[in-house]
C-alpha positions as CSV (number, residue, x, y, z in Angstrom):
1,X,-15.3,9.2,-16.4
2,X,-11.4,9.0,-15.0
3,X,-12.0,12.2,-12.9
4,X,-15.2,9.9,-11.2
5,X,-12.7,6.8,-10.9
6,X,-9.8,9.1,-9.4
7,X,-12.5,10.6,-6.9
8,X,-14.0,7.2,-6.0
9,X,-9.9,5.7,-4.9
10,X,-9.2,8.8,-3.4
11,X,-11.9,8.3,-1.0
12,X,-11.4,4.3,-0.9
13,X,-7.9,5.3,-0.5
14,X,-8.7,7.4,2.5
15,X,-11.3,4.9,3.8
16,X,-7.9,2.0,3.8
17,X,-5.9,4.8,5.3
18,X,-8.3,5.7,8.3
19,X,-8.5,1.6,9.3
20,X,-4.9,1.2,8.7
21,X,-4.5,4.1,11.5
22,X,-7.9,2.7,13.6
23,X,-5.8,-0.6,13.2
24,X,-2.6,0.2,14.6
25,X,-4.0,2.5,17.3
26,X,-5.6,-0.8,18.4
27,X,-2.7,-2.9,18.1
28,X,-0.8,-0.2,20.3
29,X,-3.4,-0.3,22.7
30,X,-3.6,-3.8,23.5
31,X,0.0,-4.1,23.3
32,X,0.2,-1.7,26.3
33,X,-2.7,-3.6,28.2
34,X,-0.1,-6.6,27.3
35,X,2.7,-5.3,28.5
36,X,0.5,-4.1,31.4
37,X,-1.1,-7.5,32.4
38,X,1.6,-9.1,32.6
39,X,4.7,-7.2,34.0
40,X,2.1,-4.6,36.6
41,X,-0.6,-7.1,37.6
42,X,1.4,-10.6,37.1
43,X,-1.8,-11.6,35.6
44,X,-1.2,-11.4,31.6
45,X,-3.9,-11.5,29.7
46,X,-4.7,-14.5,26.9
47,X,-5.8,-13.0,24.0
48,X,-4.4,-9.1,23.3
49,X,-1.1,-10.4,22.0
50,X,-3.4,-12.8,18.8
51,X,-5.8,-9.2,19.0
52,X,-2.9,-6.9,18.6
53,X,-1.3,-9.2,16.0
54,X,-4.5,-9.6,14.1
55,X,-4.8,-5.5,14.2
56,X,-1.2,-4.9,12.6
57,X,-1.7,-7.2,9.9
58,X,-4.9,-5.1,8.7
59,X,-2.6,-2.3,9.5
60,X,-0.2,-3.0,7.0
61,X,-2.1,-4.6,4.0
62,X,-4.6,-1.3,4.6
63,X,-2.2,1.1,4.2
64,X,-0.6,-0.3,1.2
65,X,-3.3,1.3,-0.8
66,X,-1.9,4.4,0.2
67,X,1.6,3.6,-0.4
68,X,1.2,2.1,-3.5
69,X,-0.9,5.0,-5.1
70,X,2.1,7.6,-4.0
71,X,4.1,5.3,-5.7
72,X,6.2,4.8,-2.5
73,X,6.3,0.9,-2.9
74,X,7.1,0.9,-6.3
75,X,9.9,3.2,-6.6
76,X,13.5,2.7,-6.9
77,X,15.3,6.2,-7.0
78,X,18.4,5.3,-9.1
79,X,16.0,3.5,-11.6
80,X,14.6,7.0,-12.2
81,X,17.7,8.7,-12.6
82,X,19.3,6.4,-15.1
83,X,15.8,5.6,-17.6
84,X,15.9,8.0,-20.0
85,X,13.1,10.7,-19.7
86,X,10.7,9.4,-22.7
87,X,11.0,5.7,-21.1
88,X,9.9,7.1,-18.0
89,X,6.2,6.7,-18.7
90,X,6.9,3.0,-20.1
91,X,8.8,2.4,-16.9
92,X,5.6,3.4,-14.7
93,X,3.8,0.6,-16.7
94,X,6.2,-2.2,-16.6
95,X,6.2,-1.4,-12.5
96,X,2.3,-1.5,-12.6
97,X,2.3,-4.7,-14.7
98,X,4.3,-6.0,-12.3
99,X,2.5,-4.7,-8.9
100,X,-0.7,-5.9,-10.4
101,X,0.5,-9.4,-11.1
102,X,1.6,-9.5,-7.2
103,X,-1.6,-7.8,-6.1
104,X,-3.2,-10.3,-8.0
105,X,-1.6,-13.5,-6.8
106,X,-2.0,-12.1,-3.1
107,X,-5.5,-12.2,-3.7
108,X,-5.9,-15.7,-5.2
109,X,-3.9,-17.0,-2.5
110,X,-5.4,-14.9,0.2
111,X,-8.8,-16.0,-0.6
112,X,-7.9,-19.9,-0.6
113,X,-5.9,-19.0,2.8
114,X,-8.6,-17.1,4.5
115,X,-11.4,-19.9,3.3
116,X,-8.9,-23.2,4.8
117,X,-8.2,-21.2,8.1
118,X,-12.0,-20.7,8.5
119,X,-12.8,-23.3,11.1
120,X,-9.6,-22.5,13.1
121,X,-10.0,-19.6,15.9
122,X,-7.5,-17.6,17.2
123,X,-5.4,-18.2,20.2
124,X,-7.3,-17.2,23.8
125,X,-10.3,-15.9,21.2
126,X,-13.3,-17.7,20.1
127,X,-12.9,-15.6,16.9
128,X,-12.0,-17.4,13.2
129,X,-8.3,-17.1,12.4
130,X,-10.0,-15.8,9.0
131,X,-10.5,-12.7,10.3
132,X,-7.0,-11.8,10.5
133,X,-6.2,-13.5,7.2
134,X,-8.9,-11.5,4.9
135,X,-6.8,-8.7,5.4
136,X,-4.7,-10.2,2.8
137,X,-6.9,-10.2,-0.4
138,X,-8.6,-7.0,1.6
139,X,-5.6,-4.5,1.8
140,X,-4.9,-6.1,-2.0
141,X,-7.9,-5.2,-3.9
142,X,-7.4,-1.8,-2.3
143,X,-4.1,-1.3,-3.5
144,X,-5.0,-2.8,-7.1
145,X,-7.5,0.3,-7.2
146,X,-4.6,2.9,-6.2
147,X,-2.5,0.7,-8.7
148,X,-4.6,1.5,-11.6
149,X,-5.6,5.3,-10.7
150,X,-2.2,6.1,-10.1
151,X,-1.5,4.8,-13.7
152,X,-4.2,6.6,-15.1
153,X,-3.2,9.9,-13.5
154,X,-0.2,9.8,-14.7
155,X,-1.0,8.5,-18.0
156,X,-3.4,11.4,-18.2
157,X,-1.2,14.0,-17.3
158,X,-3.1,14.7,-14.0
159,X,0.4,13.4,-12.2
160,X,4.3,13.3,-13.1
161,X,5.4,10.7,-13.9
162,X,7.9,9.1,-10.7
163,X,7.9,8.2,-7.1
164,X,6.3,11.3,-5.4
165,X,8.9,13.3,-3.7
166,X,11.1,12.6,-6.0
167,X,14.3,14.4,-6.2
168,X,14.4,13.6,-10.1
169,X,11.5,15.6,-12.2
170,X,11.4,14.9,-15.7
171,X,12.5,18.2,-16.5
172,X,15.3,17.3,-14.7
173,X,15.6,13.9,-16.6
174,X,15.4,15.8,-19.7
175,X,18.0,18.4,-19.3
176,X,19.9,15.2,-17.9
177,X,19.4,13.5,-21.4
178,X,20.3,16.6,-22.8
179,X,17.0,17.4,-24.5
180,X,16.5,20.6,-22.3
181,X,18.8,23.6,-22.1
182,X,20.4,24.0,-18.2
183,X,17.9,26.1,-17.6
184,X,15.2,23.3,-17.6
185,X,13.0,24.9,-20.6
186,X,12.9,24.8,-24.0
187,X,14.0,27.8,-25.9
């Protein structure tokens, strides 16, 4: 059953990573034809800056999915290094508590935000200003997902325990604590 969970948010992972990338790539774009409106043909153009807005928001609440399941958003180097190795798995759950209770409240308030902005359009666009703001509970129901796999992973023993790319392994943290020889294995 966890090997079908951690197979389904890798690929909803991957799915919030490739719109995060469609989504900057667009924002790029019609900041160019911005930039190229206005300052080449004296003529700028009404809606690409709202557009290319709009398209970096879903670019950064997309990818958090991805940065929260590498634990890149969570992680606070020196934290590692001074928790003691056996804490190291309690520490990943107080950090998941706590990035679920955020996720969570984005969520809530990115729903009721996205619902009162529905009659409002965007700037130069007959579009809905929700559009843009559903990114919010969006990109945070993705990451809650990546939250909870990354937990499982690790509480599994599918993943170490830390920040990925970590300079600090717990082996490290153990001959640290002095619990392992220098050598880094048990004798």
């Amino acid at each position: 059953m966890l090997a079908v969970f951690l197979r389904f948010e890798h690929q909803l992972t991957r799915l919030a990573m490739l719109i995060a990338v469609a989504m900057l790539a667009i924002s790029v774009t019609l900041s160019f034809y911005q930039v190229l409106t206005r300052f080449v043909f004296n003529a700028p153009s009404t809606w690409t800056e709202v557009a290319s807005r709009a398209a970096m928001i879903w670019c950064v609440f997309m990818a958090a999915a991805a940065t929260f399941r590498g634990g890149y958003m969570m992680a606070v180097e020196v934290v590692y290094k001074v928790v003691p190795a056996r804490f190291l798995t309690l520490l990943e759950v107080l950090i998941v508590v706590c990035c679920l209770l955020v996720l969570g409240v984005l969520i809530h308030y990115g729903i009721q935000m996205t619902m009162r902005v529905s009659n409002q359009t965007m700037s130069g666009m007959n579009i809905s200003m929700s559009w843009a703001y559903a990114a919010i509970p969006t990109g945070s129901s993705f990451a809650i997902v990546a939250v909870a796999a990354r937990l499982l992973a690790q509480l599994s023993g599918r993943e170490k325990v830390g920040p990925e790319n970590s300079e600090i392994t717990p082996e490290k943290a153990l001959v640290e604590d002095g619990h392992l020889p220098k050598g880094g294995t048990q004798s």
